[in-house]
N, C-alpha and C positions, 0 to 999 in steps of 0.2 A: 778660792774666790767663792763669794756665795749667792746662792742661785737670784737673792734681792740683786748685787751687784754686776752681775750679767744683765740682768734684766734690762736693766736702767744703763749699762754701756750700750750695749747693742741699739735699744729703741735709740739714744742720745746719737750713735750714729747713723744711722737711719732716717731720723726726723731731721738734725743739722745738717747732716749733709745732703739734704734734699731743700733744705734752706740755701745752702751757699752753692749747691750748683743751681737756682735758680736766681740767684743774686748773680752770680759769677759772670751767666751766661747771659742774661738781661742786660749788664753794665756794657758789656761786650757788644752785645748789639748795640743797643741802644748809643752809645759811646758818651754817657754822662751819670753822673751819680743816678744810684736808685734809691739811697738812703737820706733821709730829712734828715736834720740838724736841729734837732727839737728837743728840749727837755723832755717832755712825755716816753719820746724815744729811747735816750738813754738811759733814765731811769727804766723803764720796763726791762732793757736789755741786761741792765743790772742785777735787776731785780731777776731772771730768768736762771741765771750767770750764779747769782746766789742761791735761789731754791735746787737749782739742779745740783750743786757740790753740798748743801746739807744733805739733801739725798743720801748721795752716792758715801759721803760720809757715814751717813748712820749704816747705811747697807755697808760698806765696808769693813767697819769697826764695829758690827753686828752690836750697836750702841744701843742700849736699852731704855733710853734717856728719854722720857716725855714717853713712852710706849705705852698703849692701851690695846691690851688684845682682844677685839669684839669678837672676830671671825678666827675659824682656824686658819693656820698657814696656806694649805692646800687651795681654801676656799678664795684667800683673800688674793694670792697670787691668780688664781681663776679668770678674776672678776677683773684683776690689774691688768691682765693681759689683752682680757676683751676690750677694755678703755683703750691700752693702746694702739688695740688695731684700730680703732676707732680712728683714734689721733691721726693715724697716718695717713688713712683713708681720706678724713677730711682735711691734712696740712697739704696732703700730695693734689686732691682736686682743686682745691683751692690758688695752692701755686700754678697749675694748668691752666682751671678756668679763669683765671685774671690775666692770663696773658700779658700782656706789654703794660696794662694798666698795673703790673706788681708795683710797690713801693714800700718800703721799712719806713713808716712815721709820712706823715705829711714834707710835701716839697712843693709850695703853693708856687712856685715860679714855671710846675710844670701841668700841664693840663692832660688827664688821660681820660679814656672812655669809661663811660657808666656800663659797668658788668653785669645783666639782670638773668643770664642764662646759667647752668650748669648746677654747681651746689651752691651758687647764690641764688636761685631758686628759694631756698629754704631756710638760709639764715646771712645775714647781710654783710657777717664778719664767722664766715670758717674757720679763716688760719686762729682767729682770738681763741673760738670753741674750743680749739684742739691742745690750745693751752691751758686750757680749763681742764679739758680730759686727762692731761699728764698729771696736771696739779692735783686731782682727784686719785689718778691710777698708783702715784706715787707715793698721796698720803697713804692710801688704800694698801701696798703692796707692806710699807713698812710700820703700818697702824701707829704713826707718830700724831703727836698733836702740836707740837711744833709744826711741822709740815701741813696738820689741819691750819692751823691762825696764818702761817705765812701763805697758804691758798688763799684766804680772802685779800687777804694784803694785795696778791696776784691781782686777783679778782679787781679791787680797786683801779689799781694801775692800769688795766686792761677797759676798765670800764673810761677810763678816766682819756686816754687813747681813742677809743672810739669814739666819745662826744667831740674831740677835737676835729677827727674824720670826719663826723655829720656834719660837723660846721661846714666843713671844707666843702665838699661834697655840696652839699647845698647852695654856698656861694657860686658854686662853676658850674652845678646843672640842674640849679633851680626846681621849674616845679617835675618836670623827670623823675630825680632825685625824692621830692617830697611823695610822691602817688609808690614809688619803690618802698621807700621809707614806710608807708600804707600796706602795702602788701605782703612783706618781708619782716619777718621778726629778728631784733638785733640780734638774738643770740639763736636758740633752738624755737622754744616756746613764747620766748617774753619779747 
């Protein structure tokens, strides 16, 4: 197995399954869906589903295919790995500080708290970032340009997801929401 495809299992366990023990365990209290029924939804989750097995595919089949080697190996796995602590850092506060308010896609039938404290401080959508980071760490790791195009592709659907949130989000708390929206940059910087 090669050191790309360790990589990318290990983080995949790691980042999921801190995704589905905070699904798991939210459904459970909670006792009702945490997950919208949205197109935006499942396409992203698709789209997530697909970028992670081209991965793990080129890493495993050490496929040379669309390959562009900017950086050396050493350098590039470096810099991949910083990204995904990154990732973690910000999927795992993120799932923390939203607390009860988590949800996968919008679910307008259900109303939860406006979150303005912890690493939403800083950026209004973490968990999105942190998919950006992988999608970054992972072109990065395997210097693909496949994996560069289906990053913005990401990117799109992600962005795409979020304007649906703002809607939402806006409809249920108003100008809260708007003065946040003001202070908070959707993503890091922008």
């Amino acid at each position: 197995m090669s050191d790309s495809t360790l990589i990318i299992l290990l983080h995949q366990l790691l980042f999921q399954g801190l995704f589905f023990a905070k699904n798991l365990s939210l459904k459970i209290k909670l006792g009702k869906p945490i997950r919208g029924d949205n197109p935006e939804a499942r396409r992203a989750v698709l789209f997530f589903i697909l970028f992670i097995a081209i991965a793990l595919y080129f890493a495993a089949a050490e496929l040379r295919f669309a390959e562009v080697r900017l950086l050396p190996h050493t350098v590039a796995t470096g810099v991949c790995l910083l990204l995904l602590g990154f990732n973690l850092v910000f999927g795992a506060a993120s799932l923390k500080d939203l607390g009860d308010s988590w949800r996968v896609g919008v679910i307008e039938e259900q109303t939860t708290e406006l979150v303005e404290d912890g690493i939403y401080r800083f950026t209004r959508n973490p968990y999105f970032v942190s998919y950006l980071m992988m999608f970054a760490a992972y072109t990065l790791l395997l210097q693909n340009l496949l994996l560069f195009a289906l990053s913005f592709a990401g990117f799109g659907l992600i962005h795409g997801m979020i304007l649906k949130e703002e809607a939402y989000l806006a409809s249920v708390h108003g100008e809260a929401y708007l003065d946040y929206r003001q202070r908070v940059p959707r993503y890091l910087l922008l």
